[in-house]
C-alpha positions as CSV (number, residue, x, y, z in Angstrom):
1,X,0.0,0.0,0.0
2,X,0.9,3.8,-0.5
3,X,0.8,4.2,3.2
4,X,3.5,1.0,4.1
5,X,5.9,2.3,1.1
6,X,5.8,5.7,2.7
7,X,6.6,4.4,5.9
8,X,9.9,2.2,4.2
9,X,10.8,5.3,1.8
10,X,10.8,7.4,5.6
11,X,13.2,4.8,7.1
12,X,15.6,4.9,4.1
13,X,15.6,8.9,4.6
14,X,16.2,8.7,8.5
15,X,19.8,6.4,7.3
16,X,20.6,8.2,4.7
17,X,19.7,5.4,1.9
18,X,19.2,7.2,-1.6
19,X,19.3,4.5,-4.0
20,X,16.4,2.3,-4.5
21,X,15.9,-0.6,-6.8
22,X,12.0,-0.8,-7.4
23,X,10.5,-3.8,-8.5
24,X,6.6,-5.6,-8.7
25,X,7.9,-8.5,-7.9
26,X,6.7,-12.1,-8.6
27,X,3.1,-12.1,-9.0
28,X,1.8,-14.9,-5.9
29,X,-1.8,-16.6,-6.5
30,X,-2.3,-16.3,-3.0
31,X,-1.5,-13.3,-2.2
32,X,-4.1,-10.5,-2.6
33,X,-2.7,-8.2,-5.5
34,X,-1.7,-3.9,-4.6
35,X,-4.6,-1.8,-5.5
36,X,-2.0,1.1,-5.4
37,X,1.0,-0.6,-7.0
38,X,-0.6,-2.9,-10.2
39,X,3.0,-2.5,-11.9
40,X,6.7,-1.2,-11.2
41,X,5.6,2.0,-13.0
42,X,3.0,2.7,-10.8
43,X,5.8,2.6,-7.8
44,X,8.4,4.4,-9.8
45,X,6.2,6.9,-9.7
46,X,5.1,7.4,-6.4
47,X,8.8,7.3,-5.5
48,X,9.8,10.2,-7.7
49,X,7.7,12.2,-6.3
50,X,9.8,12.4,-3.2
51,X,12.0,14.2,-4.8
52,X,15.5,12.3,-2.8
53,X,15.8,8.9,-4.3
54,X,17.7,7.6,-6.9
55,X,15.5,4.8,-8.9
56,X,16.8,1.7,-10.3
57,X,14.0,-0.6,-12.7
58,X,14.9,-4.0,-13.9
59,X,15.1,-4.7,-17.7
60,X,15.0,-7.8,-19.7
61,X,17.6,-8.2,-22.8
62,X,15.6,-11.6,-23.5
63,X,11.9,-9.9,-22.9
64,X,9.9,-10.5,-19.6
65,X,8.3,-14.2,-19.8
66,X,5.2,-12.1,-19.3
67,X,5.3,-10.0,-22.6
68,X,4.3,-11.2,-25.9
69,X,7.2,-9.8,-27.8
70,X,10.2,-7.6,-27.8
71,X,8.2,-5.3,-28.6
72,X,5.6,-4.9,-26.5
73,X,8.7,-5.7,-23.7
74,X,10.6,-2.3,-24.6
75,X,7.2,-0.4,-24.3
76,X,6.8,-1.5,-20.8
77,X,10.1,-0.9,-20.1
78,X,9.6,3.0,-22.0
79,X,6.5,3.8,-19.7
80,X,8.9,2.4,-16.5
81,X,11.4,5.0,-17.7
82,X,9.3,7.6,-18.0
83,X,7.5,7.3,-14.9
84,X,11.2,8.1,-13.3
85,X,13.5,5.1,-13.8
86,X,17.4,7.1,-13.6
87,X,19.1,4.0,-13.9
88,X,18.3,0.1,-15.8
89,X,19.9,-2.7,-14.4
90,X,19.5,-6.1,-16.8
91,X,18.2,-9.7,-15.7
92,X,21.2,-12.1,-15.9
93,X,22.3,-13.4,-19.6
94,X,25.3,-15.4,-20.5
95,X,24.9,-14.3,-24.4
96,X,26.6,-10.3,-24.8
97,X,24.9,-10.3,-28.1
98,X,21.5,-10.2,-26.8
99,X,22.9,-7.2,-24.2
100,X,24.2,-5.7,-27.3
101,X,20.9,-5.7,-29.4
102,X,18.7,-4.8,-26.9
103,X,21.0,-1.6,-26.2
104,X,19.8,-0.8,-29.7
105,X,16.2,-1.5,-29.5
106,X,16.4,0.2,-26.3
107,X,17.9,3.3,-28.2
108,X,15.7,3.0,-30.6
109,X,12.9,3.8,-28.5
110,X,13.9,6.7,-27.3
111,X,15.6,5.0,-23.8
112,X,18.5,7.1,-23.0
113,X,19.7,6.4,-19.2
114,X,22.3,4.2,-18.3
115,X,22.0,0.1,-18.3
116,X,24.0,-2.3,-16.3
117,X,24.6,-5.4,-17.2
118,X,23.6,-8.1,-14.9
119,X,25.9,-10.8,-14.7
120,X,25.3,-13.5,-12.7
121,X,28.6,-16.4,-12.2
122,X,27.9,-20.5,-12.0
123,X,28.5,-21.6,-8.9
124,X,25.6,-24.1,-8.7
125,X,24.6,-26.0,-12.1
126,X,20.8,-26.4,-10.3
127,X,20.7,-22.9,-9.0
128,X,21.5,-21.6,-12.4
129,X,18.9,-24.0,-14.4
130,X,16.2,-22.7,-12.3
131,X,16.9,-19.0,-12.2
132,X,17.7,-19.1,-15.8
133,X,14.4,-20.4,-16.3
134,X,12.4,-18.5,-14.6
135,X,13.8,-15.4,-16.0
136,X,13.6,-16.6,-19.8
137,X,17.6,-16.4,-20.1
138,X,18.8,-18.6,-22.8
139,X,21.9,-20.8,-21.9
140,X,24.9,-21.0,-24.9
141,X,25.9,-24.3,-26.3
142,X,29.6,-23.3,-24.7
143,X,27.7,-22.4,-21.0
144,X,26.1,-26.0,-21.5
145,X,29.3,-27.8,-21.8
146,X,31.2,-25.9,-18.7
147,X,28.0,-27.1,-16.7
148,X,28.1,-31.0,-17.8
149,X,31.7,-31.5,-17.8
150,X,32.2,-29.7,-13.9
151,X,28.5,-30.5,-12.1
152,X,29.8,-33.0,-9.9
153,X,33.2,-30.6,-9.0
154,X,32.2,-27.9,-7.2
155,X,35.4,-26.2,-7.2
156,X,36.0,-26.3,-10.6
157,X,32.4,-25.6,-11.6
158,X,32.8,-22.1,-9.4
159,X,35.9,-21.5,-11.3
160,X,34.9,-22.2,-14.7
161,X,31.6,-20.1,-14.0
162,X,34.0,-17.2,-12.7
163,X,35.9,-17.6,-15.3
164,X,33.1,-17.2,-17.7
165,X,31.3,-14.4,-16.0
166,X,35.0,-12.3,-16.3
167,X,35.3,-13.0,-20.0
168,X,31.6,-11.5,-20.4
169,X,32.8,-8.3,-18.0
170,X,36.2,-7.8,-20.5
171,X,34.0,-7.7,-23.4
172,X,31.1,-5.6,-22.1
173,X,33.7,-3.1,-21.1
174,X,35.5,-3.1,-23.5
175,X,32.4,-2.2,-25.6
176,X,31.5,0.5,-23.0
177,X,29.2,-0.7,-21.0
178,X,27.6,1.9,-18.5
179,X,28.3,-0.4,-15.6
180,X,28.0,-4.0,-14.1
181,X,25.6,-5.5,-11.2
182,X,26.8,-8.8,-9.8
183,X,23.9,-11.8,-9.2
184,X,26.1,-13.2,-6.4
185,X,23.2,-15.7,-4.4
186,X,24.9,-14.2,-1.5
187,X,28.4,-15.8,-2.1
188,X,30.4,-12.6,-2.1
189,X,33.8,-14.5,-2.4
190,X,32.5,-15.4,-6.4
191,X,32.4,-11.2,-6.6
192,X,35.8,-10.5,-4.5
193,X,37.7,-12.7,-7.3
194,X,35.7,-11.2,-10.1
195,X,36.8,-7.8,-9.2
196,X,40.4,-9.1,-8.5
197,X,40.6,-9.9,-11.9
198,X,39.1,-7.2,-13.5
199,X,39.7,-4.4,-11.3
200,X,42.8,-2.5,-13.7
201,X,40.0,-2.6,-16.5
202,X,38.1,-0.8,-13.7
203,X,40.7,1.9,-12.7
204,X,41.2,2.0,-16.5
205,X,37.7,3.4,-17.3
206,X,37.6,5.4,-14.1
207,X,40.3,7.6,-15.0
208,X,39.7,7.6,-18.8
């Protein structure tokens, strides 16, 4: 409700918390549905209208499972940006090419603000299955065979996936990507030796 969001979006001023990433959120069956918040716009919105927050809004470089096409997907995403979205941050992908063209459609449409690319490292063949299911993320024919040939080494399976989320991160830099969120599933050693391995290219685009 308006009145339990104003209460969170209070909280977040008393501690000084200026960044906010606003999502719907899975829709439950048994859960009774917001009369004041039917979609992320809607909440964007009402959260720009405090005038103090910084707004992140989730974007799909494969389309939401929920929209019909691409097209109808980057005119959902338009209306969230409109509504106040300053900053997109992507659903995982393991394909840059699909990141790559949807930064076009997404220019095409008139979408200006920064993206980040959401990359999300293997550390759990099962974990990944399901999540890239959920989210309609397509899995490459070279993702597949890391996955088969190290599911039953865990250490070499994390490795492999770290070593395969890095590769993405040089190329999406390298192309000039605006910036990079991690999908970590709260294992924040897999993100301590991603940015060990990247972090010159970092310092490199920091002080270009």
């Amino acid at each position: 409700s308006k009145e339990k969001i104003t209460q969170i979006l209070q909280k977040c001023k008393e501690k000084n918390l200026n960044q906010i990433l606003a999502l719907r959120g899975d829709i439950c069956e048994n859960l009774e549905k917001s009369k004041d918040f039917s979609y992320a716009s809607d909440l964007i919105s009402f959260i720009k209208k405090q005038e103090y927050f910084e707004i992140y809004a989730a974007c799909y470089p494969e389309k939401h499972n929920e929209s019909k096409n691409f097209i109808e997907d980057i005119h959902h995403l338009k209306t969230k940006v409109n509504a106040g979205t300053d900053k997109l941050i992507t659903q995982l992908f393991y394909d840059n090419e699909d990141f790559y063209t949807f930064k076009q459609n997404c220019a095409l449409a008139g979408i200006d603000i920064p993206i980040y690319a959401g990359i999300m490292p293997i550390t759990n063949k099962r974990q990944v299955l399901k999540i890239s299911q959920l989210c309609g993320s397509k899995i490459p024919p070279k993702f597949v065979k890391i996955l088969e040939k190290y599911e039953n080494n865990t250490l070499a399976l994390e490795d492999a996936g770290i070593a395969y989320a890095c590769d993405q991160i040089v190329d999406l830099i390298t192309s000039g990507v605006d910036g990079i969120h991690l999908y970590t599933m709260n294992k924040p050693k897999a993100a301590i030796k991603i940015y060990e391995a990247v972090k010159h290219l970092l310092k490199e685009e920091l002080h270009a």
